[in-house]
C-alpha positions as CSV (number, residue, x, y, z in Angstrom):
1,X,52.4,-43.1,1.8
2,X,51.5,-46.4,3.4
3,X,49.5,-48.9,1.7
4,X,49.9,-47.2,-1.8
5,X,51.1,-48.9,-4.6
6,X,52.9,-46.2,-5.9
7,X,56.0,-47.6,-7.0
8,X,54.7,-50.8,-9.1
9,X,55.3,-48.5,-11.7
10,X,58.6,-46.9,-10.7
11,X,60.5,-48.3,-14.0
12,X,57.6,-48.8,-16.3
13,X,57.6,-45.2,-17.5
14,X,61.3,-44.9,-18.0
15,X,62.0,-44.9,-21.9
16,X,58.6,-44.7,-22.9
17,X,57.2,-42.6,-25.3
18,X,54.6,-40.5,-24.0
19,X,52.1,-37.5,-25.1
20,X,50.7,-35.3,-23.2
21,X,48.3,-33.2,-24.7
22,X,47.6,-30.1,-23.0
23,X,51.0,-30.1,-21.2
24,X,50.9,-26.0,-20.6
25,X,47.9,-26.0,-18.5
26,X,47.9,-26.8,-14.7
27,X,47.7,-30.7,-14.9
28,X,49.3,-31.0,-17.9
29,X,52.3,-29.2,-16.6
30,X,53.0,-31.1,-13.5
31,X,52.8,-34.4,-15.4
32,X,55.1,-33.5,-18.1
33,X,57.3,-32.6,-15.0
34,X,56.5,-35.6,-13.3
35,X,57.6,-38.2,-16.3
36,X,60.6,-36.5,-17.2
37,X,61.5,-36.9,-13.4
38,X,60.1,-40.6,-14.4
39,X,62.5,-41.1,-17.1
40,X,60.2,-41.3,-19.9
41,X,60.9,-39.9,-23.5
42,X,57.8,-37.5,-23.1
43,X,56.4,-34.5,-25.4
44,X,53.7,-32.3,-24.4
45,X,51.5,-30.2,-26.8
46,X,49.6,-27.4,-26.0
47,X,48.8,-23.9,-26.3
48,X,51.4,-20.9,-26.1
49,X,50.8,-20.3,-22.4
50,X,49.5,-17.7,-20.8
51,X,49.1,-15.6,-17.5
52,X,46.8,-18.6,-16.6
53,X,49.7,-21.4,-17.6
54,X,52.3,-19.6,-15.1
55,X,53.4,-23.1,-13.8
56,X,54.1,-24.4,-17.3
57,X,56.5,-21.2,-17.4
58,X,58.0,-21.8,-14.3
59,X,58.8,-25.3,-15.6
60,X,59.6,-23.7,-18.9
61,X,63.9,-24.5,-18.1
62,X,62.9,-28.4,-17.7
63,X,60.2,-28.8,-20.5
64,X,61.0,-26.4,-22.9
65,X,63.1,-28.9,-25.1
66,X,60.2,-31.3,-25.3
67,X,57.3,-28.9,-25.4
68,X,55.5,-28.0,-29.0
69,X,52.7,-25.4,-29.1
70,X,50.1,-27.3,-31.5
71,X,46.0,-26.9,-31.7
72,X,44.6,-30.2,-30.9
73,X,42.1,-28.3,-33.6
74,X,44.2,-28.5,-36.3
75,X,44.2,-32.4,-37.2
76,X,46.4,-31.9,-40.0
77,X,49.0,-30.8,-38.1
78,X,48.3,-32.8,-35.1
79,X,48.4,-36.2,-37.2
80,X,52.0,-34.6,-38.5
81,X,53.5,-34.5,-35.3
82,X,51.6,-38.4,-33.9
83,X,52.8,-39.8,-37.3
84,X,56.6,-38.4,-36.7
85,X,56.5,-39.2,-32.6
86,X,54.9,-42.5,-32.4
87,X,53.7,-42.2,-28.7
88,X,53.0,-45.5,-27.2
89,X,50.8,-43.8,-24.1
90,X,48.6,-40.5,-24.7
91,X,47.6,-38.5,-22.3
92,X,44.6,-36.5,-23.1
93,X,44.2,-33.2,-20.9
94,X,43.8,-30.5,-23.8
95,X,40.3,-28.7,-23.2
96,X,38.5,-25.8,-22.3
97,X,38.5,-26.6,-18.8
98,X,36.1,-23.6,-17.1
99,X,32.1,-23.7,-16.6
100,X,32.5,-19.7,-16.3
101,X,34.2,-20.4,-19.8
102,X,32.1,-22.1,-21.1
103,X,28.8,-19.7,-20.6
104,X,30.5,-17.2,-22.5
105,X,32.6,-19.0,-25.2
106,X,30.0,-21.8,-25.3
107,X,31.7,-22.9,-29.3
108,X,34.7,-22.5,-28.1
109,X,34.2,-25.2,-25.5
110,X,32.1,-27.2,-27.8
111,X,34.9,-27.3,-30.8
112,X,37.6,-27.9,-28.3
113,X,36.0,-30.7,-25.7
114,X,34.7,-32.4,-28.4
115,X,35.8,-32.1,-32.1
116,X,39.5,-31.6,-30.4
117,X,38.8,-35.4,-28.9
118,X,37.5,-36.8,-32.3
119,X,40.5,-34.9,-33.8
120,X,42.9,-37.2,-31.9
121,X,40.9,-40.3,-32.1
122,X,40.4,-40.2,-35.9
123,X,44.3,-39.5,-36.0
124,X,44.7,-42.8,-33.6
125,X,42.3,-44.7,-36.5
126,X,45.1,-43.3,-39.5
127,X,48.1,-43.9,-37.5
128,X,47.1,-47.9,-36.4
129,X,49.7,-48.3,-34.3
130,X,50.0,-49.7,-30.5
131,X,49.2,-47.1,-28.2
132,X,47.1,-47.0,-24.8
133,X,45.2,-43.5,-25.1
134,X,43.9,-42.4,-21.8
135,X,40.9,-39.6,-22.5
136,X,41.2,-37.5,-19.3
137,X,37.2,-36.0,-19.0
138,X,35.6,-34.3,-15.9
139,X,33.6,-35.6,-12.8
140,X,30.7,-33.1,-14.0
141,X,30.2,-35.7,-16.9
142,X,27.5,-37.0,-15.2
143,X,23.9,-36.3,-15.5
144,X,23.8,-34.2,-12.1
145,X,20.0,-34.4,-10.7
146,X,21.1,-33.2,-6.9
147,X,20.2,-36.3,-5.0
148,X,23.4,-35.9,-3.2
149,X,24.6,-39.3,-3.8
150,X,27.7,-40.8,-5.5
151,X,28.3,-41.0,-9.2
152,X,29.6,-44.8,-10.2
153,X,31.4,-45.3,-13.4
154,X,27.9,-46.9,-14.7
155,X,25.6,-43.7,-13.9
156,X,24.3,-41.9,-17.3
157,X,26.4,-39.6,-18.5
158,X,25.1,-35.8,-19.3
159,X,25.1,-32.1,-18.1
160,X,22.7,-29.0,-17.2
161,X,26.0,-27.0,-19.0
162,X,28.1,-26.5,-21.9
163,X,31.2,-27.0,-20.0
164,X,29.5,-30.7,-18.2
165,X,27.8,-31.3,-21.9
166,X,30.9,-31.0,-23.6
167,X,32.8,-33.6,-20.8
168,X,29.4,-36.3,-21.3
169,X,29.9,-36.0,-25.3
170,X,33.8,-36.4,-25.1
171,X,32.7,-39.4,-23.0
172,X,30.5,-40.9,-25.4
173,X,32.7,-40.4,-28.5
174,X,35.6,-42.2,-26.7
175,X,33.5,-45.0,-26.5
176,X,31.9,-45.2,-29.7
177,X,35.6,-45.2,-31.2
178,X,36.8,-47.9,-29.3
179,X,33.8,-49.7,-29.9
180,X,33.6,-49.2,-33.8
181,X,37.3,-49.2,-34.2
182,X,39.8,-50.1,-31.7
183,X,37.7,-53.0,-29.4
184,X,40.1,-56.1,-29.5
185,X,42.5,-54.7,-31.1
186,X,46.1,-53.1,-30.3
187,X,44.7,-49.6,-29.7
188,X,43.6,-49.8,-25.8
189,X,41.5,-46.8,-24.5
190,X,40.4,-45.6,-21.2
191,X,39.0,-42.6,-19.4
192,X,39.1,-40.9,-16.3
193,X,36.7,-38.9,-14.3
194,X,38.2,-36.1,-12.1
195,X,37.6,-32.7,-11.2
196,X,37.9,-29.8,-8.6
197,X,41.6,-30.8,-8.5
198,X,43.8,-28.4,-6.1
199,X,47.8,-28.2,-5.8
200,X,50.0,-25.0,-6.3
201,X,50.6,-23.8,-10.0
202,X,46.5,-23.3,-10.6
203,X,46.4,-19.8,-12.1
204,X,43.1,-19.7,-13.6
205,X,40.0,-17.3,-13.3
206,X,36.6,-18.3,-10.8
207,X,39.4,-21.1,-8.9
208,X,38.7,-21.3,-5.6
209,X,42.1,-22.4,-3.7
210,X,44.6,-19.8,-6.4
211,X,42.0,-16.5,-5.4
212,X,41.6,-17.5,-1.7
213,X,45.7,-17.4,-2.0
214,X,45.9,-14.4,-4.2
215,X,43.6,-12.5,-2.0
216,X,45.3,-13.3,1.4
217,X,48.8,-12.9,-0.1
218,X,48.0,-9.7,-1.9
219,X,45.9,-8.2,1.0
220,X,42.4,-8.2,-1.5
221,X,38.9,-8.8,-0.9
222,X,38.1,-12.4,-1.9
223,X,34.7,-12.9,-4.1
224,X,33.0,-16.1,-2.8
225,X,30.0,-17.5,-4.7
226,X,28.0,-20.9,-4.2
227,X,29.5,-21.0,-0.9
228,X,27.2,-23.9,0.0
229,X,28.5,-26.4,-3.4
230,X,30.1,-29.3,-2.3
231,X,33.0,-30.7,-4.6
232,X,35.3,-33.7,-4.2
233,X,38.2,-31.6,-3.7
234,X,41.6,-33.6,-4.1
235,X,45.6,-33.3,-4.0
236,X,46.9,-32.8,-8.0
237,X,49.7,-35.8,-6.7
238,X,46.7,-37.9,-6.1
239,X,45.2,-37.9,-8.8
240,X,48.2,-38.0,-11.4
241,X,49.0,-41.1,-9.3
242,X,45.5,-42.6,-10.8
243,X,46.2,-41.8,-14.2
244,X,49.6,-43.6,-14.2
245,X,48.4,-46.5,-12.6
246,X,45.5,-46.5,-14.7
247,X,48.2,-46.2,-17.5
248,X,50.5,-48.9,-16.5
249,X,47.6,-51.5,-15.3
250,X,46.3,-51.3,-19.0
251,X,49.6,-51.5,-20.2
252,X,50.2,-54.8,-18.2
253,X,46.5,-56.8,-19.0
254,X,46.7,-57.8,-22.5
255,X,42.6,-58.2,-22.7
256,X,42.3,-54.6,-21.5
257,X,39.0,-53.5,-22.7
258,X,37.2,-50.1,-22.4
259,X,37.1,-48.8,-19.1
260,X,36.0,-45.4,-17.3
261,X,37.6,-44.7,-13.8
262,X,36.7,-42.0,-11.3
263,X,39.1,-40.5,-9.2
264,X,38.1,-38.8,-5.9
265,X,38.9,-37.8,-2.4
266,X,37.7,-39.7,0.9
267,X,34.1,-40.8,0.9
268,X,34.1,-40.2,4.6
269,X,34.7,-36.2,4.3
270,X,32.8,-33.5,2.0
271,X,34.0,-30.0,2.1
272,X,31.3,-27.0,0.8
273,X,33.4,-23.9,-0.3
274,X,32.5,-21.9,2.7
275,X,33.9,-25.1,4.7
276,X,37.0,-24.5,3.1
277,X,37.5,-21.1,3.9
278,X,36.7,-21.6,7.7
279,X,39.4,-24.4,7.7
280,X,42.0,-22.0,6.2
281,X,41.1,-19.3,8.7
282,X,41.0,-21.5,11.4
283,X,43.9,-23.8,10.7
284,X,46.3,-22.5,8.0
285,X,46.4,-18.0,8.4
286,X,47.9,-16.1,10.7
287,X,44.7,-13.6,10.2
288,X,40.9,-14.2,8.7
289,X,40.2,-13.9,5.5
290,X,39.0,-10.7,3.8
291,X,35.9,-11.7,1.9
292,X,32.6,-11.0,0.9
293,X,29.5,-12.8,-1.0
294,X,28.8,-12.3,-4.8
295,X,25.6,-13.2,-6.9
296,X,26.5,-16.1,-9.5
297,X,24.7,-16.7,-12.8
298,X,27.0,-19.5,-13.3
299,X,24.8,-22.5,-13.8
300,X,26.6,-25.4,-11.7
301,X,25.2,-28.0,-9.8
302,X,25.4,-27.7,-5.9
303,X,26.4,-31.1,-4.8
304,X,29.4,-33.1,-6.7
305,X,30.8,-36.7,-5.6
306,X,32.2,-39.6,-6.8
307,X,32.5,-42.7,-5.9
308,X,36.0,-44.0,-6.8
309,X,35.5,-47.9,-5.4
310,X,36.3,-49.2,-9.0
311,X,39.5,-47.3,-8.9
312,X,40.8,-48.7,-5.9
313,X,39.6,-52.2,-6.4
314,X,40.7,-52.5,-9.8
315,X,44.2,-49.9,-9.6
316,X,44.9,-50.5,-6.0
317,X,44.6,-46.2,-6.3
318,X,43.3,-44.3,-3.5
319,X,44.3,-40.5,-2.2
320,X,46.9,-40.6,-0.1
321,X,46.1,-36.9,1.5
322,X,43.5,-36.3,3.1
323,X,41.5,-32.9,1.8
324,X,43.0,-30.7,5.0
325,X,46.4,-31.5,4.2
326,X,45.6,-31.2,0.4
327,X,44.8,-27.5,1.5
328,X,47.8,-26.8,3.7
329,X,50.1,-28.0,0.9
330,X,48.4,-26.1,-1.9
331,X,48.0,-23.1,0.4
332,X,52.2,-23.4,1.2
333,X,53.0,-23.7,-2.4
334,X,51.1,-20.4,-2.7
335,X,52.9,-18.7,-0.5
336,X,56.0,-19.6,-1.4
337,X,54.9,-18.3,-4.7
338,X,54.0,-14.6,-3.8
339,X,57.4,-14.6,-1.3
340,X,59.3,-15.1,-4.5
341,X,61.0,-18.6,-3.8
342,X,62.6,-21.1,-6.4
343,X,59.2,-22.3,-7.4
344,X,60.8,-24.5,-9.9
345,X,63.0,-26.1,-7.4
346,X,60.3,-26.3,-4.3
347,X,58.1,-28.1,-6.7
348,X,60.7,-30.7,-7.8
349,X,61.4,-31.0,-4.2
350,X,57.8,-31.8,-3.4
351,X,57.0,-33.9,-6.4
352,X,59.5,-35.9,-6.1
353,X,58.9,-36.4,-2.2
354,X,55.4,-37.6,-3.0
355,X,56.5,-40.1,-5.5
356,X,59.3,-41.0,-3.7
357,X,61.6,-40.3,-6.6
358,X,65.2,-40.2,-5.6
């Protein structure tokens, strides 16, 4: 953990009242975990979870007290619960978060990506109360044209899919809030760009890292497709690292203005999917990988960077694992997983190791 600035915000968070929205899915669960373990007077909304929101069952014993299953669709009932909380940080993770998703539930995506966001900003307009609301989007926001470059914070925004289209447009409302109602004034507002985020915990369908795991653990034939994309693959502890940092920066420069922050791995290193599996086989099993090729008609875009300069010169953020020990830890969470361990214990142990929380 050398170099990191971490632990500026060790005490910031304690006391604080936080949401979380979308606290039952894979993120959203760990940071829930992660600012109870902070200190903070957190509540996390979400849906009722599901076999795809195992890890927000495993932490069910820790988070159940201050979890509340509300639609981020339903304003009315959302505005209820802001009005009667009073959050003074908001985390904003509630979406339909799969492209695979998103080609077959295209409204679904649309209504929760987008209206969802102007649900909670409108709500953020009626309440008028201090509060830094962070807008937690995608790094396929931007307008992907293959040139195998980069994206800065400045690129145009946009998306060849419903899922990416739906990310761009959350984007662009954030903004046109802030700038029509909240600029200079005691509502503060900031998004972040991340994506292809590993760590143990991910359950959900077409993920690369939880069906490589499921297929060596379980003995089944792994389905690889687009095994030439290249992603910026990156540790789940990284990148909740940004978002406080991002949190408690804004909190601490009273001119705080709109800003947009990516969050991404190493420049120096790009891993393609099939890249990934020949570093597992190679590296982390004790025997290769059963797995064979399958025709996609996912539309995606092949190659996927960003460029997080901003973030570190601005945050002092930058990931502090590198993407092959980002694999071996997601990998051992795995297994620990399908040998039947304490999860809920080995993740507090690792969680807390990470942030060095005593």
């Amino acid at each position: 953990m050398k170099g990191t600035n971490k632990l500026i915000y060790k005490n910031f968070f304690k006391n604080k009242k936080i949401l979380i929205t979308g606290s039952t899915g894979f993120k959203g669960s760990w940071l829930h975990l992660l600012l109870n373990q902070l200190g903070a007077k957190v509540y996390g909304i979400g849906l009722k979870p599901n076999k795809d929101q195992r890890l927000s069952l495993i932490f069910k014993s820790k988070l159940i007290k201050t979890t509340k299953f509300i639609n981020i669709l339903n304003k009315k009932k959302f505005y209820s619960f802001l009005n009667d909380f009073k959050p003074e940080i908001i985390f904003h993770l509630a979406a339909q978060s799969l492209v695979s998703t998103s080609q077959k539930s295209p409204l679904e995506t649309l209504n929760t990506n987008i209206i969802g966001t102007a649900n909670i900003l409108e709500s953020l307009r009626m309440l008028n109360r201090p509060v830094f609301f962070l807008n937690i989007t995608s790094d396929k926001c931007y307008q992907n044209n293959e040139l195998k470059r980069s994206f800065v914070e400045s690129d145009p925004l946009g998306g060849k899919d419903i899922y990416s289209s739906s990310k761009a447009c959350s984007e662009i409302i954030t903004k046109s809030y802030n700038d029509i109602f909240f600029s200079n004034s005691h509502i503060k507002i900031s998004t972040a760009r991340a994506g292809n985020i590993i760590g143990g915990g991910d359950f959900s369908s077409d993920r690369l890292l939880p069906d490589i795991a499921y297929s060596y653990y379980k003995n089944k034939n792994l389905k690889l497709r687009s095994p030439i994309s290249v992603r910026p693959w990156q540790y789940v502890f990284d990148v909740l690292n940004g978002y406080l940092l991002l949190a408690y920066k804004a909190n601490m420069n009273k001119k705080f203005d709109f800003e947009a922050f990516n969050f991404s791995s190493n420049k120096e290193k790009t891993f393609s999917v099939q890249q990934i599996v020949d570093y597992l086989e190679k590296n982390v099993f004790d025997m290769p990988l059963d797995y064979s090729y399958k025709k996609s008609n996912i539309i995606e875009s092949t190659f996927l960077k960003l460029n997080s300069a901003k973030s570190n010169k601005l945050l002092g953020w930058k990931p502090q694992y590198a993407i092959e020990k980002s694999l071996s830890e997601t990998i051992q969470w795995y297994k620990n997983f399908y040998e039947k361990k304490d999860m809920l214990n080995y993740s507090l142990l690792s969680l807390r190791g990470f942030f060095k929380i005593k």
